[in-house]
KEKE-3310 file (N, C-alpha, C; in steps of 0.2 Angstrom, whole numbers, plus 5000, padded with zeros to 4 digits):
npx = (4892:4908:4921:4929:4939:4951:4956:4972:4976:4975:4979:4984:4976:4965:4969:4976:4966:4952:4950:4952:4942:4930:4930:4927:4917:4915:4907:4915:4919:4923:4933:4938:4948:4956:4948:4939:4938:4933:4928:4918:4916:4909:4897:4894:4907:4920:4932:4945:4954:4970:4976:4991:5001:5008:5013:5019:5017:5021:5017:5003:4997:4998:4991:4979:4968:4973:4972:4959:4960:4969:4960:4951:4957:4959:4946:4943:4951:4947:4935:4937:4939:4947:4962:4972:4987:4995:5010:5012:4998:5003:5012:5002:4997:5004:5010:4996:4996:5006:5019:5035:5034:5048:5057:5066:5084:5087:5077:5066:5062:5054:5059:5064:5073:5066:5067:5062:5057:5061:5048:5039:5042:5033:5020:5005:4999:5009:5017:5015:5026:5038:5052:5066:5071:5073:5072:5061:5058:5047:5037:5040:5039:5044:5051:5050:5047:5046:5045:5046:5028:5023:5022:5018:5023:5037:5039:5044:5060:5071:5087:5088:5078:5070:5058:5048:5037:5023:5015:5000:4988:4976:4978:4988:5004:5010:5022:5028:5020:5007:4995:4998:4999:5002:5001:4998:5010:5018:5014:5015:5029:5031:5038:5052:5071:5073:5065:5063:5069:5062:5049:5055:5059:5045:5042:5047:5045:5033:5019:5025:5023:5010:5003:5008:5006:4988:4987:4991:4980:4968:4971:4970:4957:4949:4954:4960:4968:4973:4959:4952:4947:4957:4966:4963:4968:4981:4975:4963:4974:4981:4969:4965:4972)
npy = (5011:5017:5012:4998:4984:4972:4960:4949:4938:4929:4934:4945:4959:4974:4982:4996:5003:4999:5009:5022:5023:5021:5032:5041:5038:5031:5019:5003:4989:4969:4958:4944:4940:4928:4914:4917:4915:4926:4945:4955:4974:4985:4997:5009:5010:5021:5022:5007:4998:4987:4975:4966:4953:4936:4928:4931:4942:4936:4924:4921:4909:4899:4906:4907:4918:4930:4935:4939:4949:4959:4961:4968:4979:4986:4985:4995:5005:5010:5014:5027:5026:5029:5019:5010:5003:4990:4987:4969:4973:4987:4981:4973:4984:4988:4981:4980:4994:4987:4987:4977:4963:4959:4946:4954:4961:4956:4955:4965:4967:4974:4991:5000:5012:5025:5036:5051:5057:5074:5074:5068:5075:5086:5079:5081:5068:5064:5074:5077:5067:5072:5076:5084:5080:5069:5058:5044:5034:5017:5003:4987:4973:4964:4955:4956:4967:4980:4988:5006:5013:5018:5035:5037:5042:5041:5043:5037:5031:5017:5009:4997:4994:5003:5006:5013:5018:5025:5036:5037:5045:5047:5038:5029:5017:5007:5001:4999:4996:5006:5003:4994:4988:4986:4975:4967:4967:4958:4948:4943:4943:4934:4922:4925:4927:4942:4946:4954:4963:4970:4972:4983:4993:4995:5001:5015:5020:5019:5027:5039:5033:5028:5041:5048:5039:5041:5054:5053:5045:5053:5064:5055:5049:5059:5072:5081:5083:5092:5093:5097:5086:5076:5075:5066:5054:5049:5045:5037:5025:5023:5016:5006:4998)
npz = (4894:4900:4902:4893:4899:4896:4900:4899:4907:4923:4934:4932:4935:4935:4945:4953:4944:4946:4959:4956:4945:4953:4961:4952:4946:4935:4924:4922:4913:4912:4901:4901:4892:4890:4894:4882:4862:4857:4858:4861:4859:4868:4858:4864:4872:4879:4882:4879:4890:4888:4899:4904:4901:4901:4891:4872:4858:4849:4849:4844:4839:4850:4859:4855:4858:4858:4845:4846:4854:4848:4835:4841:4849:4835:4829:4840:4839:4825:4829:4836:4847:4864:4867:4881:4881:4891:4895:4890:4884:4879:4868:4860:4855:4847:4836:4831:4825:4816:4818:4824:4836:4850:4857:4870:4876:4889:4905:4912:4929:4940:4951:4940:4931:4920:4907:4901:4884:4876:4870:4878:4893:4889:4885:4891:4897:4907:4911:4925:4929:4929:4938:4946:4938:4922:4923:4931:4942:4938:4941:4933:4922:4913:4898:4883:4871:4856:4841:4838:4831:4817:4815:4830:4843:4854:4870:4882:4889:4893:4898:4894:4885:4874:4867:4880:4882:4873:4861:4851:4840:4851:4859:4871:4873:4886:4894:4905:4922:4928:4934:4946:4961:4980:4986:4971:4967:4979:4976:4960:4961:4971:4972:4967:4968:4972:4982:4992:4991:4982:4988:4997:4991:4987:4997:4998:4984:4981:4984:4978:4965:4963:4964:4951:4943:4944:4942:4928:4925:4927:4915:4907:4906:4910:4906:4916:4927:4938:4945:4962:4969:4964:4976:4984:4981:4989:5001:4998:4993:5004:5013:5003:4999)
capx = (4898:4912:4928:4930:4945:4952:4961:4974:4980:4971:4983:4985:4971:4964:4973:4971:4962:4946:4948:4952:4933:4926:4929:4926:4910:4914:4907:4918:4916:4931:4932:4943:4949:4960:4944:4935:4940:4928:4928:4914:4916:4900:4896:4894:4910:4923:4940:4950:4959:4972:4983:4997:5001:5016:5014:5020:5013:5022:5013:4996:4994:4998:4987:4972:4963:4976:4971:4952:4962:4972:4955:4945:4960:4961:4940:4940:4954:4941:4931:4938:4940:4953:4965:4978:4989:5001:5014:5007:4992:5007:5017:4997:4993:5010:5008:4991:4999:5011:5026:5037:5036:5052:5060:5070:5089:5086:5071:5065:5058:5054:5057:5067:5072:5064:5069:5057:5058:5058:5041:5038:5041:5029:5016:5001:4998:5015:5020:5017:5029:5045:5052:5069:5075:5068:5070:5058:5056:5041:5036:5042:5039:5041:5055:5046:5049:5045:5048:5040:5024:5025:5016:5018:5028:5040:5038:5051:5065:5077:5094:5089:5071:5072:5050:5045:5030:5022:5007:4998:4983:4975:4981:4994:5006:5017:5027:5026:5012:5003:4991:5001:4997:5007:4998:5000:5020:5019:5009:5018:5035:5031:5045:5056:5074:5073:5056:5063:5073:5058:5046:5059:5059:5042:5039:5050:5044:5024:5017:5026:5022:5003:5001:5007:4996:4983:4988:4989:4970:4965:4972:4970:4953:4945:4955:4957:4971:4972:4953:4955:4948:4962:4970:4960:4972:4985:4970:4964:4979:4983:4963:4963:4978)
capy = (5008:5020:5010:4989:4980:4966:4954:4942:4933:4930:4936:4952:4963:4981:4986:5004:5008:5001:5013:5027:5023:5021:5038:5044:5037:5027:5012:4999:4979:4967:4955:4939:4935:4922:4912:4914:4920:4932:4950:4962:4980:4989:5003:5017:5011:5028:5019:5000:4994:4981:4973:4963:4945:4931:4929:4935:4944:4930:4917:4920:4903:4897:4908:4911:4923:4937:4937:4941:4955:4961:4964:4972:4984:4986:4990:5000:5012:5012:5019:5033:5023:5028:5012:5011:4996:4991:4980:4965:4977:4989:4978:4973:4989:4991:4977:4981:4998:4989:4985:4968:4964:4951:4946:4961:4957:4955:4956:4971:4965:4977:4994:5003:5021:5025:5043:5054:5062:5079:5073:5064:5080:5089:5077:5082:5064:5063:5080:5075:5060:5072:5077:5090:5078:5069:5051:5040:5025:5012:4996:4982:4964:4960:4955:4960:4976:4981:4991:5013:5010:5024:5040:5036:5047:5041:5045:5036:5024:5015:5009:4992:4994:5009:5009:5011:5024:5030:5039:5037:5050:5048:5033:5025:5012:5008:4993:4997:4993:5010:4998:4989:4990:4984:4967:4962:4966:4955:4940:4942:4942:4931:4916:4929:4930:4946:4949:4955:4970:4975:4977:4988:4998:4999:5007:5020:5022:5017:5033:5044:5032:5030:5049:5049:5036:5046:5062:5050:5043:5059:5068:5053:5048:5064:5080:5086:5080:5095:5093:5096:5078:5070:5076:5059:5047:5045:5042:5031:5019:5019:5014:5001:4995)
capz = (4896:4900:4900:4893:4903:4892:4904:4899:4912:4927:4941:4930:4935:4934:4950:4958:4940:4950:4964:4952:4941:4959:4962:4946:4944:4929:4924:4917:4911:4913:4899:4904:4883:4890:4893:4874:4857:4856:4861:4857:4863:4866:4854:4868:4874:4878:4882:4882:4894:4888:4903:4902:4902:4900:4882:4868:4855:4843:4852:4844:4836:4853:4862:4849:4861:4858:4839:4844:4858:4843:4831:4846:4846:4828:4827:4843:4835:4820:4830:4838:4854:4866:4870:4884:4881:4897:4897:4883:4881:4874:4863:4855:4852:4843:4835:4826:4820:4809:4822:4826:4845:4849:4865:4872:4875:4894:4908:4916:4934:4950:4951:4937:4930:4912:4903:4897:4880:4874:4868:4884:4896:4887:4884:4894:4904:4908:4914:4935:4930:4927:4945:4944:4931:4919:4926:4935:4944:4936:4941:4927:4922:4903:4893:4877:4866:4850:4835:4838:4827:4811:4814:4835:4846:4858:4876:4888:4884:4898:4895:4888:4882:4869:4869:4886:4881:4867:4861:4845:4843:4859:4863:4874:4877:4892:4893:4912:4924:4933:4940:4951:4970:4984:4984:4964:4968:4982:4971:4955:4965:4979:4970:4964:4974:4974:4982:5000:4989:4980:4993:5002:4986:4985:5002:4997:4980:4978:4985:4972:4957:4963:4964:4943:4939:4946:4935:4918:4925:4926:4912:4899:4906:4912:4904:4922:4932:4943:4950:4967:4968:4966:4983:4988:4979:4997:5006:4994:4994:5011:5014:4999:4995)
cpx = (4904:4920:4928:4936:4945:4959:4965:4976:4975:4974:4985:4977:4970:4968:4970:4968:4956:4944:4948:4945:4931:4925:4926:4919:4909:4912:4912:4916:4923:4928:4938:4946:4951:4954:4938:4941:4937:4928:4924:4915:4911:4901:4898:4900:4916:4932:4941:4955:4962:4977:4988:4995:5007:5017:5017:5015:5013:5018:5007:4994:4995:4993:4982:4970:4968:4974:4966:4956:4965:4966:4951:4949:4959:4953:4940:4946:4952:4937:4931:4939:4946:4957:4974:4980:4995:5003:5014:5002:4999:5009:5009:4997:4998:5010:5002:4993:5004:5018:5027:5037:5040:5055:5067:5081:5092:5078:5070:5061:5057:5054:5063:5065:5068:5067:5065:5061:5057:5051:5038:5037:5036:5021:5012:4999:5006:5019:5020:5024:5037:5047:5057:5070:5070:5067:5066:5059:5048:5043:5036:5041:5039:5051:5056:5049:5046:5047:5042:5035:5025:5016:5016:5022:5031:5043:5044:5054:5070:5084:5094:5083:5071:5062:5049:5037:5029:5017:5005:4992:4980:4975:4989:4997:5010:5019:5029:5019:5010:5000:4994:5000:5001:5005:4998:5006:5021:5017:5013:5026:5038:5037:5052:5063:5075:5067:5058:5067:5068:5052:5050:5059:5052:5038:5042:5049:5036:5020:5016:5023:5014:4998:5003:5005:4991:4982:4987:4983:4968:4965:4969:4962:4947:4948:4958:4962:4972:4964:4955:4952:4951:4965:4970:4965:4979:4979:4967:4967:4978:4977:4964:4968:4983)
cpy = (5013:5017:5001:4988:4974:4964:4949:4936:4931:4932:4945:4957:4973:4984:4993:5007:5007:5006:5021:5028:5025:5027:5042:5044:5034:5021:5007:4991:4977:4961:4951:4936:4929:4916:4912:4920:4924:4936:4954:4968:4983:4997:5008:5013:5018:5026:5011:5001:4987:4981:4967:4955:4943:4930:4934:4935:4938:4925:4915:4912:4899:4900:4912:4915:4930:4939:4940:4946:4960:4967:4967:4977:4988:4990:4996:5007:5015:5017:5025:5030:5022:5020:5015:5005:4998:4983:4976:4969:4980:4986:4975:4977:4991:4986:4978:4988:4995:4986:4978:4969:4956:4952:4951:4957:4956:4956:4962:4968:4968:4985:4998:5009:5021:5035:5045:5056:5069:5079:5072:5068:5084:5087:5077:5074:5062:5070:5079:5068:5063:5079:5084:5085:5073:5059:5051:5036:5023:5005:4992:4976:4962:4959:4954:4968:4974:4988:5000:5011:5018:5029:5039:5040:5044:5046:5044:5031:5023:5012:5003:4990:5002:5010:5007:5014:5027:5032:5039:5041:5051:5041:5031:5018:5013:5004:4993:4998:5001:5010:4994:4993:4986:4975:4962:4962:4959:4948:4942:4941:4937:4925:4920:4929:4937:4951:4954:4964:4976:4977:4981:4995:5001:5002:5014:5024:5022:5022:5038:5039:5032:5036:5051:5046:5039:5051:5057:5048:5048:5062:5063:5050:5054:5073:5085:5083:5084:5097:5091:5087:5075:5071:5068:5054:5045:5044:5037:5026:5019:5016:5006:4995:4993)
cpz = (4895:4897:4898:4897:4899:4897:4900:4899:4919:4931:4938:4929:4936:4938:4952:4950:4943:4955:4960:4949:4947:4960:4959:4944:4939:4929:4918:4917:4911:4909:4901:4896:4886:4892:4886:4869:4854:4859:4858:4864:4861:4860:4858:4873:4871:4878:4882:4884:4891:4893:4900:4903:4899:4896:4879:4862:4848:4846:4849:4844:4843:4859:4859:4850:4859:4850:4839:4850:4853:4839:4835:4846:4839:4826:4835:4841:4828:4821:4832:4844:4856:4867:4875:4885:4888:4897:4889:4880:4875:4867:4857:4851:4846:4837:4828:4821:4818:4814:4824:4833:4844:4856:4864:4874:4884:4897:4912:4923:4939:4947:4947:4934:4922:4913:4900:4889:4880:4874:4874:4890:4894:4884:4891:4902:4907:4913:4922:4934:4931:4936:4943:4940:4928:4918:4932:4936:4943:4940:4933:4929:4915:4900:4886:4875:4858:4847:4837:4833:4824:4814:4825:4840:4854:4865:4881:4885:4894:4895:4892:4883:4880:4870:4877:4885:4875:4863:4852:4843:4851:4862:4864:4873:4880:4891:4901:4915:4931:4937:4944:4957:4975:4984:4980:4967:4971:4980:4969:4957:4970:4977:4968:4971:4977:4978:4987:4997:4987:4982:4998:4999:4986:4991:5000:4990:4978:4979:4978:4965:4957:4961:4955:4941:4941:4941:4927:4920:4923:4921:4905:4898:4906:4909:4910:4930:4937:4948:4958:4973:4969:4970:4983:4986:4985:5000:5003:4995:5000:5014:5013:4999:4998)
residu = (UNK:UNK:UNK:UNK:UNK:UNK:UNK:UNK:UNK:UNK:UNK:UNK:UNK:UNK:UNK:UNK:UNK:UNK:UNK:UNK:UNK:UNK:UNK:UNK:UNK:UNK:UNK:UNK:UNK:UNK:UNK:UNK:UNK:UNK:UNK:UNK:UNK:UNK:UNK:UNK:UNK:UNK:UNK:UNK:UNK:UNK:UNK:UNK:UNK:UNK:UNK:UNK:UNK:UNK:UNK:UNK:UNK:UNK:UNK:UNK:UNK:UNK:UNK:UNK:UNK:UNK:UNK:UNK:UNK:UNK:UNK:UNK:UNK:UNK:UNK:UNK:UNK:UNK:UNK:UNK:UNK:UNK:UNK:UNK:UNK:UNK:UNK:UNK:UNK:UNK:UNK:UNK:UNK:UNK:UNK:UNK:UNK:UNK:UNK:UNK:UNK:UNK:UNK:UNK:UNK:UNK:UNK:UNK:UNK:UNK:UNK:UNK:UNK:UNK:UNK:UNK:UNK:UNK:UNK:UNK:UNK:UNK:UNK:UNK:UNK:UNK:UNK:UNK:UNK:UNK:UNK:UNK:UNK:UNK:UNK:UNK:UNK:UNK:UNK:UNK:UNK:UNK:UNK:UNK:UNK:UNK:UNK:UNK:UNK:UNK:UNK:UNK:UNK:UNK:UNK:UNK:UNK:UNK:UNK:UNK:UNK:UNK:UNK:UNK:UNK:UNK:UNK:UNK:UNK:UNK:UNK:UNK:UNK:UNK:UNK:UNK:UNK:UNK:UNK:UNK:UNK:UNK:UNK:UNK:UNK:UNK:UNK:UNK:UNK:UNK:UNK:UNK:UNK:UNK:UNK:UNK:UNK:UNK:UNK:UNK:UNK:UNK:UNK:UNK:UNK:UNK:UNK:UNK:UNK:UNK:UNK:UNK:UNK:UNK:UNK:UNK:UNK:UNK:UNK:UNK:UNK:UNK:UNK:UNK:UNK:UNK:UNK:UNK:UNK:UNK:UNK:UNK:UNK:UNK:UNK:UNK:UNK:UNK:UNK:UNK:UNK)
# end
């Protein structure tokens, strides 16, 4: 088993990471925590996948299934096993190295700039992300944050949320969502009154943010974001998605 997937939310799904494996040839497994509080991750597992969800990470005793997402974290960085937290994944993984996560002092919702760092510019999965300057636009949903975890190296920051990204040996967290596809937006928005702004936005932006989750897939799953390969990732979307 290549990659686990720890779901948990149900409307919060892998997104173009399925089309990205598919290509790739990886196998992965989707574990749905939010239905049990147990998570085994196989041994000849190489990566976890944690997505996001409406909870907080204070919420455990309200949502017990994040304690058993917590210690699947906590032994698969035992093991040596990559993890990429997004979103909630993030603020866990922060969380298990030692950090507070608390309600942020607004919401981030739609399509916002993040700031690379120094660090963040020069970090190998990030490097397609920084254009002539060293702002981007992400997709966002959380008004969550947390405290840098010790020994972590911060990546991106925006102007109300100081961790947006930040990398701990060879793992990640984001605090925004890579995986989102033209379709999540559209679901996780469809009540929102801003819905009609931010699919305007995301014709004009989805393209370019697809094609740098691509380079962080490649780079953080396979070493290799320049295989001429990944041409495929516009054709791709405009197929699937």
């Amino acid at each position: 088993m290549d990659v686990v997937i720890i779901k948990n939310a149900p409307n919060e799904g892998p997104g173009n990471l399925v089309s990205f494996f598919a290509i790739k040839g990886f196998e992965y497994k989707i574990i749905e925590a939010y239905t049990s509080n147990t998570i085994t991750i196989p041994a000849d597992c190489s990566f976890v996948v944690v997505l996001g969800g409406p909870m907080g990470v204070y919420e455990m005793e309200s949502f017990p299934f994040l304690k058993s997402v917590a210690r699947a974290i906590e032994n698969s960085l035992a093991s040596n096993i990559k993890i990429l937290g997004i979103c909630l994944g993030a603020q866990l993984l922060a969380h298990v190295l030692g950090s507070k996560v608390y309600p942020g002092i607004t919401q981030e919702i739609g399509w916002c700039n993040i700031e690379l760092t120094e660090t963040g510019v020069k970090d190998p999965c990030f490097k397609n992300f920084k254009n002539k300057t060293s702002i981007c636009k992400v997709f966002q949903w959380h008004g969550d944050t947390f405290d840098l975890p010790k020994d972590a190296s911060l990546l991106a920051s925006s102007t109300d949320f100081t961790q947006q990204a930040f990398r701990y040996n060879e793992s990640y967290g984001l605090q925004f969502h890579p995986e989102i596809t033209p379709s999540m937006i559209k679901d996780w928005c469809k009540d929102i009154k801003d819905l009609r702004k931010i699919l305007i936005e995301t014709e004009t932006y989805f393209l370019d943010y697809w094609h740098r989750a691509w380079w962080f897939y490649s780079t953080f799953f396979v070493e290799n974001a320049e295989d001429k390969e990944d041409l495929l990732w516009k054709d791709q979307e405009t197929k699937t998605m």
